[in-house]
N, C-alpha and C positions, 0 to 999 in steps of 0.2 A: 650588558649581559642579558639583560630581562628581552633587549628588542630582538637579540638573537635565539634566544630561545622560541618568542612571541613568531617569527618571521620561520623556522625548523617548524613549528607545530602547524601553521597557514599551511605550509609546503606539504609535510606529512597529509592534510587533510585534505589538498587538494587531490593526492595523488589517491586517496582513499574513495572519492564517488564517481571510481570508475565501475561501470553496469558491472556486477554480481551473474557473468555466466560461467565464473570456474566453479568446475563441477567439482573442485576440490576445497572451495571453499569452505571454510570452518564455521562460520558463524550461523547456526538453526534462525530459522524465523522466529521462535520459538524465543531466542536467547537476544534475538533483535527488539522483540516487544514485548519483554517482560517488565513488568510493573510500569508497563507504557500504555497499554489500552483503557479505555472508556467506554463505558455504555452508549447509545445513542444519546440517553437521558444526562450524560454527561459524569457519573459518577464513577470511578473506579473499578475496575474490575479484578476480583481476586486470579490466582493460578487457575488452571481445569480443573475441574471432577478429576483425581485421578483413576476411577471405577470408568469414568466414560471413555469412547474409543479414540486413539489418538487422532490428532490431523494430521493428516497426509499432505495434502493440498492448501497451498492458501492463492485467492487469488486478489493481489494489491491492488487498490484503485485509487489512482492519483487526480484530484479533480478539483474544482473549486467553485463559490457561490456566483463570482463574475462573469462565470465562461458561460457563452452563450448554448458552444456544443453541448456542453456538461449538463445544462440543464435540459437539453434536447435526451440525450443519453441516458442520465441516472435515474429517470424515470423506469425505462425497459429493463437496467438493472434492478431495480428494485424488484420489479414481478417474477426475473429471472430467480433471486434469490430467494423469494416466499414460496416459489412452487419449487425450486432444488433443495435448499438445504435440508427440509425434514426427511427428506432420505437418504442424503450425501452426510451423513455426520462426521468422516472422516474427511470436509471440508471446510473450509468458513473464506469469508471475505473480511479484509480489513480496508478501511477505508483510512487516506493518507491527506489532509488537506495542504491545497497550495493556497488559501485564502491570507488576505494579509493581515487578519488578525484573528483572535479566537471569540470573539461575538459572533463575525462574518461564515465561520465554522460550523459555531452551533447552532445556525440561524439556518443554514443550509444542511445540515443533517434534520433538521425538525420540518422545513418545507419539503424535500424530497422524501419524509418519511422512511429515513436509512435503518434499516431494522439489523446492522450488524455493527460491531465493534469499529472504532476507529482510534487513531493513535493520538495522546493525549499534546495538544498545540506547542505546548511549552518543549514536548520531546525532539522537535523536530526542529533541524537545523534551516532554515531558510537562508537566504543572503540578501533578504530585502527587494527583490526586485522581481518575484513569483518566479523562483527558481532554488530547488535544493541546493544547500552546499551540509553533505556530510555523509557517513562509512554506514550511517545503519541501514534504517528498513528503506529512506531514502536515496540509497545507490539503486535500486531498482528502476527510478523513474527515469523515462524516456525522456525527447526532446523539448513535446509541450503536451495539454489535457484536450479531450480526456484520455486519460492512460491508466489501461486494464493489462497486470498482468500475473498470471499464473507462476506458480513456481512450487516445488516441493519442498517439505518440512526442511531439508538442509538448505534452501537454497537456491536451487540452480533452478533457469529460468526453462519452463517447458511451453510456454506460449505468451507474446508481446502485442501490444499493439502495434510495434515497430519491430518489424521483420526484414532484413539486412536492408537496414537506414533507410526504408519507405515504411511511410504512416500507411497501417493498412484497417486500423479502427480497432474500437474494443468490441465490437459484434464477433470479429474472428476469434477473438480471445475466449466468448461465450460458447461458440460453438467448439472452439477447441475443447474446453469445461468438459463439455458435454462427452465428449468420445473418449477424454482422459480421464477423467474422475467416474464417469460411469453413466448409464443411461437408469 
């Protein structure tokens, strides 16, 4: 009984990290990374201000200490984010690691000097072989890193790196940022 239950839950799960672009999807970003985020510093982070202005926007970034692009990349991220978010407040970036453990994580949030939120190692489903397997903030991720993508507070995806099944880079996804969240 246990392995049939065990083998229904696999199945359910597998069928659950298909990419999040029903725009009827229920599950907020919101309710995908609650009491899942961390500081860059690595400590916990409480709910928002709820005085401060909501997010609108978030844009996910899937990436890791090994990949050679990522670190080519998360650099131009970084400056994108210190010069946008203090005036995009109804935005933020969370950062998703595909690293294969969580030393390898925080080691690479502290070299690249990540200055936003990332989702806590333990939360996130891997399947051992630098590839999600599960229903949360991880149904978003594309094929492979680095992957940038946008999406609004419910969900639905409003810019990829992967735009119908060609890598087209997380620069597009910046620039997308840019004309959607606001100048």
């Amino acid at each position: 009984m246990n392995r049939i239950l065990l083998a229904v839950s696999c199945l359910l799960l597998s069928f659950s990290t298909v990419r999040s672009d029903d725009p009827l999807a229920t599950e907020t970003i919101a309710s995908l990374t609650d009491g899942k985020l961390i500081s860059p510093k690595g400590t916990s982070l409480d709910k928002p201000d709820p005085a401060a202005p909501p997010i609108k926007y978030y844009a996910i970034y899937y990436s890791a200490q090994w990949c050679p692009p990522c670190h080519h990349f998360t650099p131009e991220l970084v400056n994108f984010y210190n010069d946008f978010k203090p005036t995009h407040p109804n935005f933020e970036l969370i950062f998703v690691s595909e690293d294969h453990d969580e030393d390898a994580m925080r080691a690479y949030i502290k070299e690249m000097s990540m200055p936003w939120p990332a989702v806590r190692y333990q939360a996130l489903h891997h399947d051992g072989n630098g590839t999600f397997k599960g229903s949360g903030i991880e149904k978003f991720a594309g094929d492979g890193i680095p992957d940038l993508v946008l999406v609004d507070a419910n969900g639905k995806v409003l810019s990829d790196s992967y735009q119908n099944g060609q890598y087209v880079g997380p620069e597009t996804v910046i620039e997308d940022i840019k004309k959607i969240v606001g100048p």
